[in-house]
N, C-alpha and C positions, 0 to 999 in steps of 0.2 A: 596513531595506532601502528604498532609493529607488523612486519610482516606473518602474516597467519593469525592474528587475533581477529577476535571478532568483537562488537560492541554488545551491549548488553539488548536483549530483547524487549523489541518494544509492549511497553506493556499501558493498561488503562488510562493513566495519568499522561503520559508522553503522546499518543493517540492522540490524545481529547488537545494538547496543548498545538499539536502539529496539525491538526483541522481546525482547530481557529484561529492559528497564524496564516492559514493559507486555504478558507475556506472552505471547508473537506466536511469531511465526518468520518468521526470515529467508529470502529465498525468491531463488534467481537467474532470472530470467523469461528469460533468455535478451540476448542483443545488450548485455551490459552492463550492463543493468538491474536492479538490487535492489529488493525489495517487502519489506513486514513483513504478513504473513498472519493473522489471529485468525480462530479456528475458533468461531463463538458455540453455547451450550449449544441456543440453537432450530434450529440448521443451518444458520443465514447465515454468509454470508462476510464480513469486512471485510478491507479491503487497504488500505493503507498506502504511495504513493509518493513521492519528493521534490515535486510535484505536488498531487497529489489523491488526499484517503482517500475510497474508495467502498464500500458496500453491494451483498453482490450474495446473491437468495436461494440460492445452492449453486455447486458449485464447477460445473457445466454453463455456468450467467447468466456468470461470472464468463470460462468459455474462451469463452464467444460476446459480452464485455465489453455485459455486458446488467444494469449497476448498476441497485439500486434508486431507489439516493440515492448524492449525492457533494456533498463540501464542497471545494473550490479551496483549493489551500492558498497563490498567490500568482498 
């Protein structure tokens, strides 16, 4: 990918394929938008977008988008 593109958004199909190569679940956040969800054994959240995978400590941090941590994915 060149500098300033972006990849294409992830959508129902890629979701669903990136939660069951890596245990997740596919999640429709509403407006279009596909997430891959991992529920961790200490209660955190990680989510997974075409974007940005973020940390968030529980699913509350997560509806008030209150990450612990997040890596850019582009």
């Amino acid at each position: 990918m060149k500098g300033g593109e972006r990849g294409l958004p992830m959508d129902q199909q890629t979701a669903g394929a990136v939660a069951e190569a890596l245990g997740g679940q596919a999640w429709h956040s509403g407006g279009g938008i596909w997430l891959v969800r991992f529920e961790r054994a200490d209660g955190k959240l990680v989510v997974v977008s075409d974007e940005v995978v973020c940390e968030y400590g529980n699913d509350g941090a997560f509806d008030q988008a209150q990450p612990t941590a997040a890596i850019r994915l582009h």
